[in-house]
C-alpha positions in Angstrom: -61.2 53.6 -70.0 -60.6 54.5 -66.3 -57.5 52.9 -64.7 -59.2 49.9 -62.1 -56.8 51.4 -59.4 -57.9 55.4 -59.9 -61.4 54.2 -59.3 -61.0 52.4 -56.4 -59.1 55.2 -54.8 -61.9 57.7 -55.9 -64.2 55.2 -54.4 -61.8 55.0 -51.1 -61.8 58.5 -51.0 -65.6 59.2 -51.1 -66.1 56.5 -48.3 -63.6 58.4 -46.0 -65.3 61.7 -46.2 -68.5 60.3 -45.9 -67.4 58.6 -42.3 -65.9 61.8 -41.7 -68.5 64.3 -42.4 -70.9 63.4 -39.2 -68.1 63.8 -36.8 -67.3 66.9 -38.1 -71.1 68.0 -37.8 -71.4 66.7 -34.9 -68.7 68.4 -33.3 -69.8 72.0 -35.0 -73.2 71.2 -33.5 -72.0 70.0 -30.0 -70.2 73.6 -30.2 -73.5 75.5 -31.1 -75.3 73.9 -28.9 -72.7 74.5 -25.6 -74.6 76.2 -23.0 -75.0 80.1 -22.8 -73.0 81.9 -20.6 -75.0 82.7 -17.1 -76.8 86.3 -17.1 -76.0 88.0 -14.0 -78.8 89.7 -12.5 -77.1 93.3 -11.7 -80.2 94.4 -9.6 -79.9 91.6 -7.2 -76.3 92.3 -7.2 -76.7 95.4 -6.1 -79.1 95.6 -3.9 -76.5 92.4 -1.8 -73.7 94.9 -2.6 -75.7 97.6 -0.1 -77.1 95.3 1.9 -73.5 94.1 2.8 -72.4 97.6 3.6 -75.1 98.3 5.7 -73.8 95.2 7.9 -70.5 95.8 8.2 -68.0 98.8 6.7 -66.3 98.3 3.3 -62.9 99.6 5.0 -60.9 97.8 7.8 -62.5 97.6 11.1 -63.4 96.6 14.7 -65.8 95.2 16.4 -66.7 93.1 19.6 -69.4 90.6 19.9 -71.3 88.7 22.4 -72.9 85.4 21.6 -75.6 84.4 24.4 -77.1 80.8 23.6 -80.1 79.6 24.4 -82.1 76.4 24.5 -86.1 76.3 25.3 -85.8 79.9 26.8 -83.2 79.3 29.5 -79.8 80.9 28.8 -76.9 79.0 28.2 -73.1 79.7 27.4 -71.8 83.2 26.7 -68.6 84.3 24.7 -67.1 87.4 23.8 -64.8 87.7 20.4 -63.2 90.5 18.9 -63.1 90.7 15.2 -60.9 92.3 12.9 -61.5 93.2 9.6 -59.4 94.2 6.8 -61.5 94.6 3.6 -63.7 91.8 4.3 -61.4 89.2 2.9 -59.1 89.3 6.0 -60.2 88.7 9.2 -59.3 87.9 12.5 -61.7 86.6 15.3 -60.2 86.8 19.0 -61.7 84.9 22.1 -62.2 87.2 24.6 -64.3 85.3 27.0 -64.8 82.6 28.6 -61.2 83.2 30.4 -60.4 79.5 29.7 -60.2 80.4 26.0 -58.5 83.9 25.7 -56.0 83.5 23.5 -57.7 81.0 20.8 -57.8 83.2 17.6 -59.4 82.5 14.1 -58.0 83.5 11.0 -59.2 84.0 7.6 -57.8 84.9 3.9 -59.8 84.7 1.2 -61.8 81.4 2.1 -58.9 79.7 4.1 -59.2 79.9 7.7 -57.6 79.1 10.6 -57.2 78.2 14.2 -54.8 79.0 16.6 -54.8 77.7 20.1 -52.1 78.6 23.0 -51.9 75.1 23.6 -51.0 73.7 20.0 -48.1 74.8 18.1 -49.0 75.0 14.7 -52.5 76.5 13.6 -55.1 74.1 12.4 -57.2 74.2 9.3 -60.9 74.4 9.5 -64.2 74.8 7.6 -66.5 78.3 7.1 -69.2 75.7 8.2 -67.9 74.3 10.8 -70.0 75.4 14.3 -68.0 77.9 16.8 -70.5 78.0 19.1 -74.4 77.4 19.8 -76.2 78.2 16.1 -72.8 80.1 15.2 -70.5 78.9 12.4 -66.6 80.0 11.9 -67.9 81.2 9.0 -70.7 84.0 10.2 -67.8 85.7 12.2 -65.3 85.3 10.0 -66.8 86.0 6.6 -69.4 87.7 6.3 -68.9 88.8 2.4 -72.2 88.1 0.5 -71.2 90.0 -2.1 -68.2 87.7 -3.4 -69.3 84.4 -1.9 -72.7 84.3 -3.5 -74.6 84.8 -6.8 -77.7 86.1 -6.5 -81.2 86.3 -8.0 -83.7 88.3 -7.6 -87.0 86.1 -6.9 -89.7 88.9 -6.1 -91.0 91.1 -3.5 -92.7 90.0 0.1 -94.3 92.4 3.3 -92.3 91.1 6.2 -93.1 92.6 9.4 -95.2 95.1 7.6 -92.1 96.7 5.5 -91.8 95.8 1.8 -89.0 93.7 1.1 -86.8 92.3 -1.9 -86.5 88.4 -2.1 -83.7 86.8 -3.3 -81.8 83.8 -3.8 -78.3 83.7 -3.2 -76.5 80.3 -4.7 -73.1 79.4 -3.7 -70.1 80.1 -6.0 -68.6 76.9 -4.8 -68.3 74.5 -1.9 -65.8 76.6 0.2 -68.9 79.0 1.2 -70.1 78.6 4.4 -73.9 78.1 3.2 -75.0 76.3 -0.5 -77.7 78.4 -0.3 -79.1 81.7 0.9 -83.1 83.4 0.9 -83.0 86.8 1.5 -85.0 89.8 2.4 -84.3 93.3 2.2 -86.1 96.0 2.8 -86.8 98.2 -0.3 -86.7 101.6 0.9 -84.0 101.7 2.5 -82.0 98.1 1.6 -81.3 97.3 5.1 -81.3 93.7 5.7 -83.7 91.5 7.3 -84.1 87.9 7.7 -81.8 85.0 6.0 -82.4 81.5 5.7 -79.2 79.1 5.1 -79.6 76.0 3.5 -77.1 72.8 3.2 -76.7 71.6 0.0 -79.1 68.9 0.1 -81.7 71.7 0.5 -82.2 71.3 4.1 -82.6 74.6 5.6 -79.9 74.9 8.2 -81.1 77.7 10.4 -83.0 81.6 10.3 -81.1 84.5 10.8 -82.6 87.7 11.9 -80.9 91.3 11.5 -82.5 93.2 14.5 -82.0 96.6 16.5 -80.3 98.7 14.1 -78.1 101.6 15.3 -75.7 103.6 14.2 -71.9 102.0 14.6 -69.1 103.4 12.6 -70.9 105.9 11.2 -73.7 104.4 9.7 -77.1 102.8 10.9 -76.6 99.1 11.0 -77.7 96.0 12.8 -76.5 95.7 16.0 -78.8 91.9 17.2 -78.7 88.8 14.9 -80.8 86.4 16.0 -80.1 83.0 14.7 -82.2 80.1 15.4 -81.7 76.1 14.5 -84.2 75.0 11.9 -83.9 71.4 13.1 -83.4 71.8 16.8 -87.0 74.0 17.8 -85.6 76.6 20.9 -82.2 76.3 20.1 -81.1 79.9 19.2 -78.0 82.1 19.8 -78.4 86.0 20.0 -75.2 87.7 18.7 -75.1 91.5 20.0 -72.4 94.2 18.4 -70.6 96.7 20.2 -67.4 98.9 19.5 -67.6 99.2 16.1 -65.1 101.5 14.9 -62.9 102.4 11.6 -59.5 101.1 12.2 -56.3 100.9 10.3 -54.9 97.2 10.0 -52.1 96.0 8.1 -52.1 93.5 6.0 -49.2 91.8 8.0 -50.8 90.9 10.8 -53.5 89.2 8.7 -50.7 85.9 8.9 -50.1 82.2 10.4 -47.0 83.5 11.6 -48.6 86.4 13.6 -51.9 84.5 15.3 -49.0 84.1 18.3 -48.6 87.3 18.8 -52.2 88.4 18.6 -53.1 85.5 21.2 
């Protein structure tokens, strides 16, 4: 005869495991069903990759540009910066003109950037997105890395202008990029870029970039005209012309808060 007490252990036993069991399944199919890693898509990586080195060197740098604004055809403000580049993760964006601003400089590391102003004594923090001037954002002086501030996809193939281009889709890698979302052409014969759109991340699109007159700076054929246009704002459009390119050595200690002074 079985002892009442074994049995209704047994019996306390077999109702445990039978409240346990789902949990457990549950959790070995929660992990089996966790989403798949994301495939990158190395052809639209490397066709970014090139298209990034057409538009600027790989190495450290200088360069000088002139931003001319314009609204409904009539020409507005002009400035002149100086950018300096050390392996597109450090850069530093001088005002050259208007005379009223020499001295204001920008600094970026990484996707930290900077402003210093003669007038203040301590730099100030600012956005990629924030707007510098006309359609121009800190960020499209500063950082111009597509390459490591985007993941792209490669969404097909488009005439534009009468060249054959590659289309893709450049997404964000977080919210510390200047633009949520990129479209992209490049040209397929020779992977030059061509147009951008930048989008917020609501979708809105922001503004149209073109990469025009393409000379040879540094060594190498590149753009030398972006023209930049507001999507919302119809005539409103900045030109951004590049001149001086040239390899240069730069240090990484001048790439500091603590130096901005001495640049200024």
């Amino acid at each position: 005869m079985t002892h009442p007490f074994r049995s209704r252990r047994k019996f306390l036993g077999m109702l445990a495991t039978s409240l346990m069991t789902p949990a457990l399944l549950g959790t070995a199919v929660a992990a089996d069903e966790s989403p798949p890693a994301e495939v990158v898509d190395e052809a639209a990586v490397r066709i970014v990759a090139k298209a990034d080195e057409i538009r600027f060197p790989r190495d450290s740098f200088q360069t000088e540009i002139e931003v001319q604004n314009f609204s409904d055809g009539q020409a507005g403000e002009s400035r002149t910066f100086r950018i300096l580049s050390r392996g597109n993760e450090n850069t530093i964006v001088l005002t050259l003109e208007p005379a009223s601003e020499r001295g204001q400089a920008l600094l970026m590391r990484g996707r930290d950037l900077w402003i210093f102003m003669p007038s203040v004594s301590q730099p100030v923090r600012l956005s990629l997105a924030q707007r510098l001037t006309g359609q121009v954002s800190n960020g499209d002086l500063a950082r111009a890395n597509f390459t490591g501030d985007y993941t792209p996809r490669l969404t097909g193939t488009e005439t534009l202008d009468g060249v054959s281009t590659h289309v893709l889709e450049l997404t964000a890698v977080d919210r510390g990029v200047t633009y949520a979302k990129v479209k992209y052409w490049v040209a397929e014969k020779d992977g030059r870029p061509l147009k951008a759109e930048f989008y917020a991340l609501s979708g809105r699109l922001l503004k149209t970039c073109r990469y025009e007159a393409f000379k040879e700076l540094a060594g190498r054929i590149r753009p030398t005209r972006l023209v930049m246009e507001d999507a919302l704002k119809k005539g409103e459009i900045s030109v951004l012309s590049y001149s001086n390119m040239v390899l240069k050595d730069l240090p990484e200690r001048i790439f500091t808060r603590e130096y901005l002074r001495r640049l200024g």
